[in-house]
N, CA, C and O of each residue as an XYZ file, in Angstrom:
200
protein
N       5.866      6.900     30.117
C       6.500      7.064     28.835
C       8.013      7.028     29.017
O       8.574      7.665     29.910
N       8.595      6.328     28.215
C      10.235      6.498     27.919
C      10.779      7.470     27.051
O      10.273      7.938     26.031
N      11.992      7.747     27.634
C      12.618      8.862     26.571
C      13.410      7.960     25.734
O      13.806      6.830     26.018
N      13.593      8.687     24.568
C      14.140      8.275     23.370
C      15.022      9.751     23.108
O      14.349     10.751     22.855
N      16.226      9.851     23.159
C      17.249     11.000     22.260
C      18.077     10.843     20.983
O      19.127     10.245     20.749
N      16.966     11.838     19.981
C      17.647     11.751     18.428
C      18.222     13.016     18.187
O      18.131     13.973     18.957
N      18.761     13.009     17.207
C      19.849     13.921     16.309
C      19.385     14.297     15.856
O      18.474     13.472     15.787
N      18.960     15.420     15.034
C      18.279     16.248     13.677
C      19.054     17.147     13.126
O      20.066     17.644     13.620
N      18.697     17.306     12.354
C      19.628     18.418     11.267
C      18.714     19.892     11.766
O      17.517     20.172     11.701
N      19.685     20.491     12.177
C      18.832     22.311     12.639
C      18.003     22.310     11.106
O      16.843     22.000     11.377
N      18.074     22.434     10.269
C      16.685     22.453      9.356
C      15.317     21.850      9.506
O      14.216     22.285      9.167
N      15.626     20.875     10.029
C      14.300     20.161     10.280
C      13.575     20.432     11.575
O      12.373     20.232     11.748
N      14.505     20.955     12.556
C      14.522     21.317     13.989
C      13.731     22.704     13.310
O      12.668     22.865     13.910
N      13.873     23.424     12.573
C      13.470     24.981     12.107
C      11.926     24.559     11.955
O      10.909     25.069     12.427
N      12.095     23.587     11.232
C      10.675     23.228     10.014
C       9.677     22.621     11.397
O       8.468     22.841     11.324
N      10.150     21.968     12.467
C       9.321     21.533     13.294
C       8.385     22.590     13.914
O       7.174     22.773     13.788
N       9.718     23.485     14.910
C       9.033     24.889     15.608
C       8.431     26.072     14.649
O       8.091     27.219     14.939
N       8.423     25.344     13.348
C       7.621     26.354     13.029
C       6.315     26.003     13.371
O       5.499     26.749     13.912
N       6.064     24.310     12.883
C       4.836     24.116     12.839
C       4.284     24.090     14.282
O       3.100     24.424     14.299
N       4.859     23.753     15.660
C       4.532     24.255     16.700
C       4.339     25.572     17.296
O       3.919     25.672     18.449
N       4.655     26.711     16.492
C       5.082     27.651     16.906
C       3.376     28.360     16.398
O       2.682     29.055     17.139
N       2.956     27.879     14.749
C       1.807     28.128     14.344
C       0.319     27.262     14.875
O      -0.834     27.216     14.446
N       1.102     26.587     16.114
C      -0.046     25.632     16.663
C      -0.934     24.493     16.110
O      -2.149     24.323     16.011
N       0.334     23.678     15.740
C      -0.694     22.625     14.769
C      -0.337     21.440     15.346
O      -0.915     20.447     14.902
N       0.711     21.231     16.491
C       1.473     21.071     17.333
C       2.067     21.473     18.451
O       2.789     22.469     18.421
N       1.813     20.606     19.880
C       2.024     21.452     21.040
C       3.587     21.316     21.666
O       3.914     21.642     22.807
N       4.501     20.728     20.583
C       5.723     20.953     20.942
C       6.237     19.560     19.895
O       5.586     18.721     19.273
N       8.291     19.896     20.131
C       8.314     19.033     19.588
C       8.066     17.596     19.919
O       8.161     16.979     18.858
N       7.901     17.106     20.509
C       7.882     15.807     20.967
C       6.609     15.394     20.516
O       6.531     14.329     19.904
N       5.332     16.257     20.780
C       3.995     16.202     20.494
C       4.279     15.836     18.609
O       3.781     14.865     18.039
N       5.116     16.807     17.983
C       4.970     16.458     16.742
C       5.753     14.890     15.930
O       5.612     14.324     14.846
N       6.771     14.614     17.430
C       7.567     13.304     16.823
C       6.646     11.635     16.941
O       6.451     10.677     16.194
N       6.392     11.914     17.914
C       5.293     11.219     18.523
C       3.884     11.066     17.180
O       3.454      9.990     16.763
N       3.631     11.797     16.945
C       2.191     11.953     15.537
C       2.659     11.769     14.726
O       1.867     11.205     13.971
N       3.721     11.899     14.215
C       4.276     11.012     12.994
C       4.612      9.835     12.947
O       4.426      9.074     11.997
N       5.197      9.560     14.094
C       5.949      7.960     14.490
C       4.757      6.965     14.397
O       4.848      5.831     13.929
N       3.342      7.672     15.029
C       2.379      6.985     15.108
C       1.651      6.919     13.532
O       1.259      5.851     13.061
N       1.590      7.643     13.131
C       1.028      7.605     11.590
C       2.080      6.787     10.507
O       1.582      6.000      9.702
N       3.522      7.011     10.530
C       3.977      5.822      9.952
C       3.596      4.605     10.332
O       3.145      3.861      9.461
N       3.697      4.106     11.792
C       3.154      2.730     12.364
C       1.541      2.523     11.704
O       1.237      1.397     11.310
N       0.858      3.291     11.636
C      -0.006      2.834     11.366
C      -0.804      2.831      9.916
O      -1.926      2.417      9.623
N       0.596      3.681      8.851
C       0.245      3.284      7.754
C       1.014      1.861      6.924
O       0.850      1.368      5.809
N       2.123      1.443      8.378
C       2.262      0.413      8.149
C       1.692     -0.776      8.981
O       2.422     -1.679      9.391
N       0.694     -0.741      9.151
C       0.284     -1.627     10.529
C       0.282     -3.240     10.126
O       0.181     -4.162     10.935
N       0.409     -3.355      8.763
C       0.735     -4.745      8.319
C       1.642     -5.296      8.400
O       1.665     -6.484      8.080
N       2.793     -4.622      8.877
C       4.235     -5.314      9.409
C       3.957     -5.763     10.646
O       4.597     -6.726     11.069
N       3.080     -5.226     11.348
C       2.759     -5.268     12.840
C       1.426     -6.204     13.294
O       0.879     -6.219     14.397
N       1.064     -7.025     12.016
C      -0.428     -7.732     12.177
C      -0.098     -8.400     13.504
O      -0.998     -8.032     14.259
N       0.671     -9.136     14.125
C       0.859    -10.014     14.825
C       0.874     -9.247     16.508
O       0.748    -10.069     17.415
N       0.990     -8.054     16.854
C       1.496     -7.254     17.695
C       0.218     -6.871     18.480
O       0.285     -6.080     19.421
């Protein structure tokens, strides 16, 4: 795996560890990663060719 380093606004950084913190998520990366993948794949028609 490659690293990737983003910026966030401490609010959203709050809103993340919470949801890791209540275990719905095993960290942040675990939670950037499950989204990144669920946008991709609610767009997977940009990506027919891939």
């Amino acid at each position: 795996m490659e690293v990737v380093q983003i910026r966030l606004p401490k609010k959203l950084i709050k809103k993340i560890d919470e949801l890791v913190e209540c275990g719905y998520y095993n960290s942040r990366s675990d939670f950037i990663r499950s989204k990144l993948r669920e946008i991709i794949d609610d767009n997977k028609y940009i990506f027919k060719n891939s």
